[in-house]
C-alpha positions, 0 to 999 in steps of 0.5 A: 211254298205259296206267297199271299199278299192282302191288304186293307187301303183306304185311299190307294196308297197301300193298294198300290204297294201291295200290287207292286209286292204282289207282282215282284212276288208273283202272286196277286194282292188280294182286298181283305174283304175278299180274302178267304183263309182257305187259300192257306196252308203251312206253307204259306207266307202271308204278308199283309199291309195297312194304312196307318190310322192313329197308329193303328195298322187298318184292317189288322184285328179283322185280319187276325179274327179271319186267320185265327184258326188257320195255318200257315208258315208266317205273317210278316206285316206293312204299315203304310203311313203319311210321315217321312220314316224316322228311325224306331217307328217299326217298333213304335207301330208293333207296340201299339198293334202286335199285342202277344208274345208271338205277335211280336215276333211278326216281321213289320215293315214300315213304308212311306205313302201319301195323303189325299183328303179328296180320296177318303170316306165322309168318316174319315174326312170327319176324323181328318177334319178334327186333326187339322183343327186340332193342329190349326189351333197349335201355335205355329212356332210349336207344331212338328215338321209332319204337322206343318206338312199334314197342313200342307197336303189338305190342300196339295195332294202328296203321293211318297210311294216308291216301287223300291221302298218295296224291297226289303219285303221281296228280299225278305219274304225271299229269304224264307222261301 
């Protein structure tokens, strides 16, 4: 059985996960832009992560378009977001993402990454922009822990990632071999 790893990652964070998944594996993390379905088979776990944009899991549509009409053994999914983990959120990020009866079935993980506006394209610093504005205009008494802390990071960088945050999708993807 063979382990693919591919991701899609806007400013690094999901790349740096899938890198360490990938070694911890012993396979390589692979650019969803360059990924070619013809490396499947029906032994094949496919693990793929995203950055979380709105809650939706980047580059997740492009990759069910690319494997739709390949085999392989299972997808298990990463989502990579900036706010600290709260129970429930795996689930939240299924419902708005894994739409089909068999989509919800994927195991989906969910990990802490980072904010760093500098890192982001002049699309998404637009869209990131509009959030700050959004939550600026909010009076301070009422905005949420993760909004004072979004605030925070424009300014200040802010890298969560942890190499062991990683396990549980080694162990589990383990577990199916």
């Amino acid at each position: 059985m063979n382990t693919v790893i591919v991701y899609k990652s806007l400013s690094g964070f999901t790349e740096k996960y899938a890198k360490w998944i990938a070694e911890d594996l012993h396979t390589t993390a692979i650019e969803l832009d360059s990924f070619t379905p013809s490396v499947l088979n029906k032994e094949t776990v496919l693990v793929f992560g995203g950055s979380l944009h709105a809650i939706g899991i980047n580059g997740y549509k492009k990759l069910k378009r690319t494997i739709r009409e390949h085999n392989y053994k299972e997808l298990v999914l990463f989502a990579v977001g900036a706010s600290p983990y709260k129970p429930g959120i795996e689930d939240e990020i299924k419902r708005a993402n894994c739409k089909t009866i068999e989509e919800q079935a994927i195991r989906l993980f969910y990990l802490r990454g980072g904010f760093d506006y500098s890192k982001l394209n002049i699309t998404n610093r637009l869209l990131m922009q509009l959030l700050k504005m959004k939550i600026k205009s909010k009076d301070e008494s009422k905005r949420s822990s993760d909004e004072k802390g979004m605030l925070v990071s424009y300014e200040k960088p802010m890298d969560a990632t942890k190499r062991e945050n990683t396990q549980k999708i080694v162990t589990y993807v383990n577990e199916i071999k």
